[in-house]
C-alpha positions in Angstrom: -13.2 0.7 18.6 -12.6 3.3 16.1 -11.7 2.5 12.2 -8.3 2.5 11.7 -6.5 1.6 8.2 -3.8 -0.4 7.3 -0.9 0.4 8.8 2.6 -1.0 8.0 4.9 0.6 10.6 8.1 0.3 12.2 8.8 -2.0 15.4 11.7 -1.8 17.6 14.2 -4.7 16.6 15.5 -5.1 20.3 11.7 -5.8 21.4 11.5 -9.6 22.4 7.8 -10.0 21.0 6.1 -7.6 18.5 3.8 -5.1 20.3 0.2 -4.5 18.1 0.3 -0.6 17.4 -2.5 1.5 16.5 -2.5 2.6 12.7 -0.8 5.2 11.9 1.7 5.7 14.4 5.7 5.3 13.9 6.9 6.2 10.6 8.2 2.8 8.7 12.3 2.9 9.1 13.4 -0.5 9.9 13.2 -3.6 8.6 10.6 -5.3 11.4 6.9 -3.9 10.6 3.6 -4.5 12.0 0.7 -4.1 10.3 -2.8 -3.2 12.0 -5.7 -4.1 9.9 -9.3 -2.4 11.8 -13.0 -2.2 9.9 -15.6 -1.2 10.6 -18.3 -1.6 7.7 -20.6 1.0 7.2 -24.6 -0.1 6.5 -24.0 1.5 3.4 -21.5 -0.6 2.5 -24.0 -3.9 2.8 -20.8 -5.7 5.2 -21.3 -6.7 8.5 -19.2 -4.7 11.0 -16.1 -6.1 12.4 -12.6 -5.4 13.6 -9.3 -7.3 12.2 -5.5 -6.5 13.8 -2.6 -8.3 12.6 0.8 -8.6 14.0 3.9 -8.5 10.9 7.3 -9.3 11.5 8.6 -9.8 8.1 11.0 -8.0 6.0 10.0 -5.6 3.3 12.4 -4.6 0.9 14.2 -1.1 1.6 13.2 0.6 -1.1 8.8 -0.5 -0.1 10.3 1.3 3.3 11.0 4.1 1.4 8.0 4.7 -0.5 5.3 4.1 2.5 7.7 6.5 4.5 7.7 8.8 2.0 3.8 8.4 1.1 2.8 9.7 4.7 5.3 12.4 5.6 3.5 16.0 6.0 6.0 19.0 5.1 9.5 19.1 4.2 11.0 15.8 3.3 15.2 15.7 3.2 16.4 13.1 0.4 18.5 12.7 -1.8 15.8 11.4 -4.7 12.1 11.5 -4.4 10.6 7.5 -4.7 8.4 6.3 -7.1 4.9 7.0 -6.2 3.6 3.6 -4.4 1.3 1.1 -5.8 -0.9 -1.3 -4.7 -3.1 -3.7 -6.1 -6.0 -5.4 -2.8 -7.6 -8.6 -3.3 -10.3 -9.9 -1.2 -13.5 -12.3 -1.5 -17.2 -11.0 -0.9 -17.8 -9.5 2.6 -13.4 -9.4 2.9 -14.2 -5.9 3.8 -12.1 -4.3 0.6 -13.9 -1.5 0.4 -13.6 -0.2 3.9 -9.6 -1.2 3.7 -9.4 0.8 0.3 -10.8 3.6 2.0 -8.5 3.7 4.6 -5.3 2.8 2.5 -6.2 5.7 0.5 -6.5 8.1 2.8 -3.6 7.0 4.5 -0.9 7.0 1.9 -2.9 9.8 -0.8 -2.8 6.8 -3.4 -5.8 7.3 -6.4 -8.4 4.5 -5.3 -9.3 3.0 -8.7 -12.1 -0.1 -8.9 -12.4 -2.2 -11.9 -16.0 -2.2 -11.6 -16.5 1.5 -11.3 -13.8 2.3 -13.9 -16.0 -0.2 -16.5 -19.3 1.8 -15.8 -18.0 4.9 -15.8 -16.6 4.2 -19.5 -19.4 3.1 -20.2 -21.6 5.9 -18.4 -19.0 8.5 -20.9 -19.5 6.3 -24.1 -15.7 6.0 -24.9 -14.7 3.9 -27.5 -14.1 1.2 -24.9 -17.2 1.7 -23.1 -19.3 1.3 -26.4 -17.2 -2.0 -27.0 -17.9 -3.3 -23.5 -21.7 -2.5 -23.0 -22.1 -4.2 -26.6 -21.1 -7.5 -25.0 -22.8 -6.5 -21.7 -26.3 -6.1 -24.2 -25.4 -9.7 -25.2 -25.0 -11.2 -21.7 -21.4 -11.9 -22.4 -18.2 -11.4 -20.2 -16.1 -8.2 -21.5 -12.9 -9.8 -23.0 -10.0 -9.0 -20.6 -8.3 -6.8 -23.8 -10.9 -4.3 -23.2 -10.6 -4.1 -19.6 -6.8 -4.2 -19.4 -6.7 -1.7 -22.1 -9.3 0.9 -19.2 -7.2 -0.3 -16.6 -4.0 0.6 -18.3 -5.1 4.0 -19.4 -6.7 5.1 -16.0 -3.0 3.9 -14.5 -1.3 6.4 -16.8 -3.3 9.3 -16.2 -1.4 12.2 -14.4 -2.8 11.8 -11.1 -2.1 8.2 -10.8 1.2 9.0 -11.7 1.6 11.4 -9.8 0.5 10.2 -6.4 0.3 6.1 -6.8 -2.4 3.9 -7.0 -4.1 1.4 -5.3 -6.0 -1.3 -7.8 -9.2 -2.6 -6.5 -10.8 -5.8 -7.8 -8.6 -6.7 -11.1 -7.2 -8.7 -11.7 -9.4 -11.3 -11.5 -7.6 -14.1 -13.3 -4.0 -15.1 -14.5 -5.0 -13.7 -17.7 -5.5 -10.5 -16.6 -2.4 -10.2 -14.3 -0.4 -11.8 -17.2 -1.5 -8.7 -19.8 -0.4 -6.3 -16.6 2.8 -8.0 -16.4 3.0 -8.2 -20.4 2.6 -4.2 -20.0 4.9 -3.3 -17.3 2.3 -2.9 -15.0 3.2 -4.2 -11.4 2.3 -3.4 -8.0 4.7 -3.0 -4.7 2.7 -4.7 -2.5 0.1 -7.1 -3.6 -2.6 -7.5 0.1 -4.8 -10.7 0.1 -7.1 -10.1 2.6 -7.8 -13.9 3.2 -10.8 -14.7 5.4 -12.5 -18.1 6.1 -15.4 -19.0 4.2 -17.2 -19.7 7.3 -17.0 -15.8 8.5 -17.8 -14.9 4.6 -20.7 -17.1 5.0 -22.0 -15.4 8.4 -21.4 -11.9 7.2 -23.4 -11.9 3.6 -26.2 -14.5 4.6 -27.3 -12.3 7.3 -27.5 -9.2 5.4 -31.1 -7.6 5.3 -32.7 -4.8 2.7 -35.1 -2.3 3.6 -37.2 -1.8 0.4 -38.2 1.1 1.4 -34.7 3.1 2.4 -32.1 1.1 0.7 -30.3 0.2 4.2 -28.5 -2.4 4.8 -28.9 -4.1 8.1 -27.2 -7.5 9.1 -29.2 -9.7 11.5 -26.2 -9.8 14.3 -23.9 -7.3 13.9 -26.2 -4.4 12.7 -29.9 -5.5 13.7 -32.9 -3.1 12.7 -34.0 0.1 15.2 -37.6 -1.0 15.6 -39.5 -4.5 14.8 -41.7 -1.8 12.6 -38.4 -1.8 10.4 -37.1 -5.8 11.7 -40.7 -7.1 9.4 -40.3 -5.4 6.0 -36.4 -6.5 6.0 -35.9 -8.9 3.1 -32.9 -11.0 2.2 -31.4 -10.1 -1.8 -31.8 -13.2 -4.1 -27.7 -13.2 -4.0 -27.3 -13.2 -0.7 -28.2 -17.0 0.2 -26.0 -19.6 1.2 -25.9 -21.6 -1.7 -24.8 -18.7 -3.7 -21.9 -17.2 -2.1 -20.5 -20.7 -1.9 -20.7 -20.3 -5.6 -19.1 -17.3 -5.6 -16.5 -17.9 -2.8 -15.5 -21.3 -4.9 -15.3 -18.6 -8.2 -13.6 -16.0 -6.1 -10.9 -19.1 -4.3 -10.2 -20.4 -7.9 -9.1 -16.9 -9.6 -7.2 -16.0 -6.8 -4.9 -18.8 -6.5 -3.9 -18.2 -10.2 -3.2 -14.3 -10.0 -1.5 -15.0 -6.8 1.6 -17.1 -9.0 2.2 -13.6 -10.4 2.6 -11.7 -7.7 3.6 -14.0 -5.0 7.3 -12.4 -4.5 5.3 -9.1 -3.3 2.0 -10.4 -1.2 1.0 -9.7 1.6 -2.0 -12.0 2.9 -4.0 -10.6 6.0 -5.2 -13.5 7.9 -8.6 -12.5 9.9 -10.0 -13.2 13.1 -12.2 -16.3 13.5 -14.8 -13.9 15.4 -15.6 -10.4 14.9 -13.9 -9.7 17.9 -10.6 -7.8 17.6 -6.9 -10.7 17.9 -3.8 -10.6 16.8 -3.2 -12.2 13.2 0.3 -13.1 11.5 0.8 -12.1 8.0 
C-alpha cells in the first residue's frame, strides 16, 4: 500500500459505523472525522516500514474544521474571514514513525515543518548568538538550557513563512518546562498528535535495524532485509540501537511525555498503532 498522510476528514453523520477513508479524500465539514494514519519508512529514514490506519469519531472544535478545510482547498475560497494559519505540534517515541507523518502532514496542509533538532544545528551551523551559546554547553557535554532553545523555537515560529502558512513543531517540547515557557509566550498549537505506539513494536523496529558501513543504508532484519548475503555479512547493528538502550530511552521518552501532555491535553490527539505492521483500524 501506498504512503498516505494524516488525514482528518469528514464522515457522513447518518452512517451507522465509521467507514476507514483513504487520506485525503472529503474535505472536513462536519463534526464526525476520521483520521487515516499510513507509513511507510524509507531506508533512509533508519525506521522499519509499516502501515497504521485509524478510525476517529470525535468532535473537533468548528473553528479546527475550519482551518484544516481551509489549509487544503486549491483555488478560490468564499468566506467571510480567512482562519488563522494552522498549527501543530507531533509527539512520538523512537521508531513512532514522526518523520514520515511530518512529511506527509506537511505536504498535506503546506504547514513549515520545523524540528527542534535541526533548528539547534542549523544555529549553530550559522553561528547566531544563540547557536554560539548552545554549542558552548554542547563543548562541555551539557544539556542546552531550555531558555536558549525556547528562545530558537520562538523566533523560527515568528518568521514570515511560519506565519504565513502554519507550522507544524517537531520534537519540542520535550518536558513540562519547555511547553510551560511556550504557554508563558502565547505559543500554542491547534492540535497536539501523540502518536502512541507500544514499546514492544518500538523494540522490534529499532533492534533490528542494520548499517552498511560501507553505503550508509539502513536495512532492518524483517521488514527491509539486505539484496544479497554479500551485503547481509558486513551489516552491523549501531551501539544505540540495542535493547537495553531504547528501553532507556523509551522510559526517558514515556516520562517527558506524560508531563507535556497536562498542557496540552484539551487539544490531543493520540494515534493508537497497530499491534503488527499489518494495516487495522485504530480509535483515537
Amino acid at each position: 500500500m501506498g504512503s498516505l498522510g494524516l488525514a482528518l476528514s469528514s464522515m457522513a453523520a447518518a452512517r451507522p459505523t465509521p467507514s476507514l477513508a483513504s487520506f485525503p479524500s472529503v474535505p472536513l465539514s462536519n463534526n464526525k472525522y476520521s483520521a487515516s494514519l499510513h507509513s511507510s519508512d524509507s531506508l533512509e529514514t533508519s525506521r522499519a516500514s509499516f502501515c497504521l490506519e485509524i478510525s476517529c469519531h470525535r468532535r473537533l472544535p468548528a473553528e479546527l474544521r475550519w482551518k484544516m478545510s481551509a489549509a487544503t482547498r486549491s483555488g478560490p475560497v468564499v468566506a467571510v474571514a480567512k482562519p488563522e494559519p494552522l498549527k501543530i505540534i507531533i509527539s512520538g517515541a523512537p521508531a513512532s514513525g514522526k518523520g514520515t507523518q511530518c512529511e506527509l502532514i506537511k505536504k498535506k496542509y503546506g504547514l513549515v515543518h520545523i524540528a527542534a533538532g535541526d533548528l539547534l544545528r542549523a544555529e549553530i551551523a550559522a553561528a547566531t548568538e544563540n547557536g554560539k551559546r548552545a554549542k558552548e554547553y554542547m563543548e562541555k557535554g551539557m544539556l542546552v538550557p531550555d531558555e536558549i532553545v525556547v528562545t530558537m523555537v520562538k523566533e523560527r515560529l515568528l518568521q514570515p513563512d511560519a506565519q504565513e502558512n502554519g507550522w507544524l513543531l517537531d520534537g519540542y517540547p520535550r518536558s513540562l518546562s519547555q511547553a510551560t515557557a511556550l504557554e508563558d509566550l502565547g505559543i500554542r498549537p491547534d492540535l497536539f498528535i501523540l502518536l502512541d505506539v507500544s514499546e514492544g513494536i518500538l523494540i522490534e523496529r529499532v533492534v533490528g535495524r542494520r548499517l552498511d558501513p560501507l553505503t550508509g543504508k539502513i536495512y532492518h532484519l524483517k521488514y527491509s532485509p539486505p539484496e544479497n548475503d554479500e551485503i547481509a555479512a558486513r551489516l552491523i547493528q549501531r551501539f544505540d540501537d540495542t535493547e537495553e538502550k531504547v528501553k532507556l530511552r523509551l522510559k526517558t521518552h514515556h516520562q517527558n511525555v506524560e508531563a507535556v501532555l497536562s498542557i496540552y491535553k484539551d487539544v490531543m490527539l493520540k494515534c493508537i498503532p497497530p499491534s503488527t505492521e499489518h494495516t487495522v483500524p485504530y480509535s483515537c
